[in-house]
C-alpha positions in Angstrom: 101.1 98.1 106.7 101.7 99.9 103.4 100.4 101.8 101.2 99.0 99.6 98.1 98.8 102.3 95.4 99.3 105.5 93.2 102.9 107.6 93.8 102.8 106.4 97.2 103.1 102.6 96.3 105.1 100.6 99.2 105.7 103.5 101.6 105.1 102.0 105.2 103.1 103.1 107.9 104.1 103.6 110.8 101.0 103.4 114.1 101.2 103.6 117.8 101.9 100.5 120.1 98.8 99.2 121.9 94.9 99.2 120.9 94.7 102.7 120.4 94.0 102.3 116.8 92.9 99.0 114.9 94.6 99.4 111.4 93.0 98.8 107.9 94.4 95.8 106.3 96.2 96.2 103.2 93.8 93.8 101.5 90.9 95.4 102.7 92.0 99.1 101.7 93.4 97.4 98.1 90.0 96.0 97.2 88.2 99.4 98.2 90.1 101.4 95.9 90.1 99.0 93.0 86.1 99.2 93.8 86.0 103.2 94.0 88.4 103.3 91.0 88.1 106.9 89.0 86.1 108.6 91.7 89.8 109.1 93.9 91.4 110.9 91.6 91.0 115.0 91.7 88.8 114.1 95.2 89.0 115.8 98.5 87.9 113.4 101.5 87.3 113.7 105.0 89.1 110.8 107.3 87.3 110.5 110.5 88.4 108.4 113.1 92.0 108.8 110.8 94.3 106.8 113.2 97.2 106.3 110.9 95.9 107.7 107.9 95.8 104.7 106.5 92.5 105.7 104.1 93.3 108.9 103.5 97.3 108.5 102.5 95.7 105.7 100.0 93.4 108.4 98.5 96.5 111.4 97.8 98.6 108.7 96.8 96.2 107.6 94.2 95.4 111.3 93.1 92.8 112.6 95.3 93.3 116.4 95.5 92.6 117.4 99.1 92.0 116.2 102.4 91.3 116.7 105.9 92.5 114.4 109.0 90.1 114.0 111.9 91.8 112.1 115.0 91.9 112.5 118.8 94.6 110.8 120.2 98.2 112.4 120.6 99.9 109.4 120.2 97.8 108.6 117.2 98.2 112.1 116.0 102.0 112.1 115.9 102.3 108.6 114.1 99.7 110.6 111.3 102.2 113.5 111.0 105.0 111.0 110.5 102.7 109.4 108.1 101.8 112.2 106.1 105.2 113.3 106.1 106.5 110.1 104.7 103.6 110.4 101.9 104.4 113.6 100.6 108.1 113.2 100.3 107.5 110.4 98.1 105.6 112.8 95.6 109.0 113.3 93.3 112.1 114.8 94.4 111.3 118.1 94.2 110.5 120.0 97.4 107.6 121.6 95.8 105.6 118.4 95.3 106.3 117.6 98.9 104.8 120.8 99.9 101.7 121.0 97.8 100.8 117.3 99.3 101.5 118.8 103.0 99.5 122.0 102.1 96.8 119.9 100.6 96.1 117.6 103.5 95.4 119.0 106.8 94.9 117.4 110.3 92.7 118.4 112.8 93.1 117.3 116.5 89.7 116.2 117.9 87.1 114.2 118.6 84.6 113.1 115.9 81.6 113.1 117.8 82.5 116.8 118.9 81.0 119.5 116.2 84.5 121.4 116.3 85.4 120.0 112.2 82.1 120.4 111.2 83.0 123.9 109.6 86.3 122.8 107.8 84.3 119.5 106.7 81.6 122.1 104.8 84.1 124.4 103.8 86.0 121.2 102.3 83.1 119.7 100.3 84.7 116.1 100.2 83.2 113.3 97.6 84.7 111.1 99.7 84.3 110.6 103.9 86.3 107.8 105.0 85.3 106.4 109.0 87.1 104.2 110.6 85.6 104.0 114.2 86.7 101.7 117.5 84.3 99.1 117.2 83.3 99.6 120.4 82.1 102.8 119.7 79.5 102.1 116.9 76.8 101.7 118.1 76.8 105.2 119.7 78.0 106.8 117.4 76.9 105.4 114.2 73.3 107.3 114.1 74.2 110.9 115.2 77.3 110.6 112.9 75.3 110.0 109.6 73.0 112.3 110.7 75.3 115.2 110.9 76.9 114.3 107.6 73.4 113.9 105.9 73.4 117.9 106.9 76.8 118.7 105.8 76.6 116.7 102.2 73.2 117.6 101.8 72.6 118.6 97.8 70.7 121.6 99.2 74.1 123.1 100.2 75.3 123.2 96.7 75.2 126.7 96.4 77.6 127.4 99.3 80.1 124.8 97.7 82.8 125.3 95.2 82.2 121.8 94.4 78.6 121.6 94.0 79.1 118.5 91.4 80.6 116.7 95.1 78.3 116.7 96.8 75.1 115.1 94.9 77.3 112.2 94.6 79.5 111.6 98.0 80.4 108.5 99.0 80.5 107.5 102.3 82.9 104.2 103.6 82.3 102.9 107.1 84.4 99.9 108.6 82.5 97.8 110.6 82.7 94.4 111.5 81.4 92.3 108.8 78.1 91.1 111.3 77.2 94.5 111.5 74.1 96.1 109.9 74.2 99.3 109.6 70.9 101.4 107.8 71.4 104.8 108.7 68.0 106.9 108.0 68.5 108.9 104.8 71.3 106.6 103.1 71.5 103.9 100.5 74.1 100.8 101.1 75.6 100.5 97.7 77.7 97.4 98.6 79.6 95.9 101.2 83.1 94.7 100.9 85.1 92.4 103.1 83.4 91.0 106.6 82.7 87.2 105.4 83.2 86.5 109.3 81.0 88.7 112.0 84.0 90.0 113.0 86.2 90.4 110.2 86.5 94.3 109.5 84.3 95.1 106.2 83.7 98.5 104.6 80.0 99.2 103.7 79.6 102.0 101.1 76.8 104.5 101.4 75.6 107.4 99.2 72.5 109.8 100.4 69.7 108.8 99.5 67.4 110.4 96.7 
């Protein structure tokens, strides 16, 4: 696994032995970015459910400006640090560009369904949340989740947020297996890529509702 894109182009990722995390195919994250286009670059995203950073890394190597890294696992966690590592060091060979790429992503150690990254996330103001769940897991998870989001990215926050422009306009990418409807209350499906088998992984994009 690699990353397809921007600065970053070819650097591999690196994720932990077992079923602890189900990585993005290269494919699949290629043909989301191509879809998303402009909207990556000057960004800041949220990556929930991060495992190897897979979505994230593709959005700072591409340009995005800021990000933050939500995963629970330790083994997980230490393959991300790796990854991020790897990331930034290919931003030029001057250790200032390595920096501002470590400075500018952060990783936070816990789990999604816990409020504990609810603050950052705010304080963040991403126009782009990337969530990668265990399958498994959707079904609980899936409701609550867009609920607290529709909360956090709600255009009634604007005033709090330096980026009040972001938040009108977030987009929201879930993977999901491609038999999977999702219609979370308060959110419009834009499109869905990927999935043309129930269980091939698909990404469904979804902006709040008017």
């Amino acid at each position: 696994m690699r990353i397809t894109g921007g600065k970053a182009r070819g650097i591999p990722l690196v994720v932990p032995r077992g079923d602890a995390v189900r990585p993005a195919t290269d494919a699949l994250r290629q043909a989301l970015f191509s879809s998303i286009g402009a909207r990556v670059e000057g960004a800041r995203f949220l990556d929930l459910f991060a495992g190897s950073g897979a979505y994230g890394l593709e959005a700072l190597s591409r340009g995005a400006a800021a990000g933050l890294f939500v995963e629970r696992d330790r083994r997980t966690l230490a393959c991300l640090e790796k990854n991020l590592a790897a990331v930034a060091k290919s931003f030029g060979q001057h250790a200032e560009g390595e920096m501002r790429v470590k400075t500018a992503a952060k990783i936070l150690a816990a789990d999604v369904v816990s409020p504990s990254w609810d603050a950052a996330a705010t304080a963040l103001a991403p126009a782009l949340v990337f969530i990668d769940p265990p399958y498994e897991r959707i079904e609980a998870i899936a409701d609550p989740l867009f609920a607290r989001l529709r909360t956090l990215l709600a255009p009634q926050t604007r005033a709090e947020s330096p980026q009040p422009a972001a938040l009108s306009s977030a987009l929201v990418i879930f993977e999901a297996p491609g038999g999977l409807k999702l219609a979370p209350e308060g959110w419009h499906c834009l499109k869905r890529l990927g999935g043309k088998k129930p269980q091939q992984p698909s990404l469904l994009l979804f902006e709040l509702a008017p």
